[in-house]
C-alpha positions in Angstrom: 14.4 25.4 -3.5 16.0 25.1 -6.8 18.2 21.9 -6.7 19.2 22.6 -10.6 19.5 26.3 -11.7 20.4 24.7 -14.9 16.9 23.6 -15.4 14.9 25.4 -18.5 11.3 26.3 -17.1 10.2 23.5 -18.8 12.3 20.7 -17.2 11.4 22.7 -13.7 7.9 22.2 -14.1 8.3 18.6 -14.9 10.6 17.6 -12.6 7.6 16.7 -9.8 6.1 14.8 -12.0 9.4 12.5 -12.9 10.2 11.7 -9.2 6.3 10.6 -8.9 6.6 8.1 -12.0 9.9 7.4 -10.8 9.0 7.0 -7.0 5.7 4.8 -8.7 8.0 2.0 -10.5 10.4 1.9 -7.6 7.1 0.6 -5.7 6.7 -1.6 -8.6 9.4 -3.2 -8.5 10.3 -3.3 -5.0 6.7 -5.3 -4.5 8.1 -7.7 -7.3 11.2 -8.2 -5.6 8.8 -9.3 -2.3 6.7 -11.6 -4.0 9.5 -13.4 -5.7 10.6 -13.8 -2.1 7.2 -15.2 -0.7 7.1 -17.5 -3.4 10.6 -19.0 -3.9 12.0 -17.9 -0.5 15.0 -16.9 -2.8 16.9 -14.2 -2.9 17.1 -12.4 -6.7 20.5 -11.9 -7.8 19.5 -10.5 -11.5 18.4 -7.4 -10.0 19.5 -4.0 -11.4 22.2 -1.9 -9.3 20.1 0.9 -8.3 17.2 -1.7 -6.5 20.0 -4.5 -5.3 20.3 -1.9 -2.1 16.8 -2.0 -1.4 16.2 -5.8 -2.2 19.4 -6.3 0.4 17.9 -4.3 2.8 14.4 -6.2 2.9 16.5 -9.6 3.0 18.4 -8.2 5.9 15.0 -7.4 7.8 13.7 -11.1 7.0 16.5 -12.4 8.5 17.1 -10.1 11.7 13.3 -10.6 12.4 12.7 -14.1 11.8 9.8 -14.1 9.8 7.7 -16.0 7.2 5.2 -14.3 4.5 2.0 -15.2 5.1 0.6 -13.1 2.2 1.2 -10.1 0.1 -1.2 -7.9 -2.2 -4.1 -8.9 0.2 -7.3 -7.3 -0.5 -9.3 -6.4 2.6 -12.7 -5.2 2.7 -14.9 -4.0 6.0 -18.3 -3.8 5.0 -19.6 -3.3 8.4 -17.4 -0.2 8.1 -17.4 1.0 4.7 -14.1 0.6 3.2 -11.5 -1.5 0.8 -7.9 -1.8 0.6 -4.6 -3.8 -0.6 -2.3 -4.6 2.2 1.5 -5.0 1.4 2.4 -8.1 3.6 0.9 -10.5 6.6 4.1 -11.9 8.1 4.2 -14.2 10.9 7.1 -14.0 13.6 8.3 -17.9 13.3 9.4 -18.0 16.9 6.6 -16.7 18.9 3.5 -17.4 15.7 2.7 -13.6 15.9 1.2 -12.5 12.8 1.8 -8.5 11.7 0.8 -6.9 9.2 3.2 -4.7 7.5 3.4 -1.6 4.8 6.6 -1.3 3.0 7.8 1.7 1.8 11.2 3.7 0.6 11.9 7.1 2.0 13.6 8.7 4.8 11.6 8.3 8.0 8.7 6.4 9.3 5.5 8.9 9.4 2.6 8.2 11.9 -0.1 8.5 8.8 1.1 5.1 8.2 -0.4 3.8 10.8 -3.9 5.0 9.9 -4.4 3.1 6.7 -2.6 -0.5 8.9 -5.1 0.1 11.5 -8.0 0.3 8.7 -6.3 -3.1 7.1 -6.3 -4.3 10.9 -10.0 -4.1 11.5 -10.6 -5.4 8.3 -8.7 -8.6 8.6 -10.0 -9.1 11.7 -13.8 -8.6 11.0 -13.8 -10.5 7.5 -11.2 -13.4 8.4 -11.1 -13.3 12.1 -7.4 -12.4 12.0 -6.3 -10.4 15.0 -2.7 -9.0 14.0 -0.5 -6.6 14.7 0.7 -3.8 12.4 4.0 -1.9 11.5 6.0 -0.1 9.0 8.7 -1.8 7.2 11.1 1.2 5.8 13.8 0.6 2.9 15.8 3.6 3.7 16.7 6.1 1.0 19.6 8.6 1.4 19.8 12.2 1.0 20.6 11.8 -2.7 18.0 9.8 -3.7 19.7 6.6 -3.3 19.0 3.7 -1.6 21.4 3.3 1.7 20.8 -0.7 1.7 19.8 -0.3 5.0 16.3 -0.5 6.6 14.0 1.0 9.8 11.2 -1.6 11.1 8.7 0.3 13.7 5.3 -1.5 15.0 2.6 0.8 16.1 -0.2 1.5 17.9 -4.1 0.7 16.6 -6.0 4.1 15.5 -8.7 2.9 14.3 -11.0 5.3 15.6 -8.6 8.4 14.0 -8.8 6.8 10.8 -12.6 6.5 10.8 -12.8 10.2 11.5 -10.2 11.1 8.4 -12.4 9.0 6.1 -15.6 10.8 7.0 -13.9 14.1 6.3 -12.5 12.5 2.9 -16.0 11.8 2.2 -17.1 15.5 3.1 -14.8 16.8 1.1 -15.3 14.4 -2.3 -18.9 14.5 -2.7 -18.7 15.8 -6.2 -16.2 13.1 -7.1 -18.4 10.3 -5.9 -21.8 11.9 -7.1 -19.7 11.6 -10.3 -18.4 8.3 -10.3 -22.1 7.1 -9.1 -23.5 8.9 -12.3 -21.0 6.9 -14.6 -21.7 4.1 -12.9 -25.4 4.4 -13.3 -25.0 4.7 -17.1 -23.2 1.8 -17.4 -25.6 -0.6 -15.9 -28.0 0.5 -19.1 -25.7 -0.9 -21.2 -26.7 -4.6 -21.6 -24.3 -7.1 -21.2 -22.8 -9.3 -23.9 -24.0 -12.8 -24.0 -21.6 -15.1 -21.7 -20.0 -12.3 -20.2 -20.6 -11.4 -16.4 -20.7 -7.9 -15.2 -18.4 -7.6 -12.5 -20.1 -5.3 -9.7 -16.4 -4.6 -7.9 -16.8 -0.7 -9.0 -20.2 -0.3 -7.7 -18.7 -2.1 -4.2 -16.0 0.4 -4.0 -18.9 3.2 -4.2 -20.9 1.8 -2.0 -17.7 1.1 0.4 -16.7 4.8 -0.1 -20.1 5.9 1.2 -20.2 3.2 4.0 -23.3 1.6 2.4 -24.0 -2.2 2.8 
């Protein structure tokens, strides 16, 4: 569909593009807005018009739920099953000490995909740090024009472990060129010797290795 016949051919074949960068910094920022908030337990007031909405609307769910940020950006790593991620936030519910683990995100609805990737953080947590939690989605809602409504949608789901399991092996079948490629480069790098005092970090090779399911 056409939302602009006013476009040149030009602007229309760009346009994807924009509302990915654009959609990419309002993640940014958004995750900013979080942190601040783990850190200060403040609310911003400096924020720009067109994220105040959303920042309101994550307050709002902090409030209605009860809850205290346990950690945010948390990298989580399963080696038993092969694969690495970043989790958003590990909240605690301060009345009943239940700890969650939630994705935020902007949009209209709450898909079930979601759930795969929390149930992969899930496992993860729970086999490297023994942390048994829950998972959900936490949803800034955006309007029909693009906009957010200041309001938000907070659903907890079931674990699918096993479904995600089976989506990585086929994402595995399907990328074997990539990672045959990104072994190769990797393979050329460890020729080059290393400077004297500087450590080679091995975090790409892990993420190989983690892709593959290898130890």
């Amino acid at each position: 569909m056409v939302v602009d016949p006013t476009l040149s051919e030009k602007e229309a074949l760009a346009a994807p593009y924009l509302t990915s960068k654009s959609a990419m910094n309002r993640g940014t920022t958004i995750h900013s807005i979080i942190e601040t908030y783990k850190h200060t337990k403040k609310y911003l007031k400096n924020i720009t018009e067109d994220f105040k909405p959303y920042a309101q609307a994550f307050y709002t769910w902090v409030e209605d739920n009860d809850v205290e940020i346990v950690g945010n950006e948390k990298t989580v790593i399963s080696k038993k099953y092969g694969f690495a991620g970043t989790l958003d936030l590990l909240i605690k519910f301060k009345k009943k000490g239940r700890l969650l683990i939630a994705d935020v995100k902007t949009g209209k609805d709450i898909y079930d995909e979601a759930f795969l990737q929390l149930s992969a953080y899930k496992h993860g947590l729970l086999e490297t740090e023994e942390i048994d939690a829950g998972i959900g989605v936490i949803l800034l809602s955006t309007g029909t024009d693009g906009k957010s409504t200041g309001k938000y949608k907070f659903q907890e789901g079931e674990d699918c472990f096993d479904e995600f399991l089976a989506a990585r092996k086929l994402w595995i079948w399907k990328n074997q060129g990539l990672i045959a490629s990104i072994k190769k480069h990797l393979a050329l790098k460890k020729k080059v010797a290393p400077k004297p005092g500087i450590k080679i970090e091995s975090s790409e090779q892990e993420q190989v290795e983690i892709a593959e399911g290898g130890d």
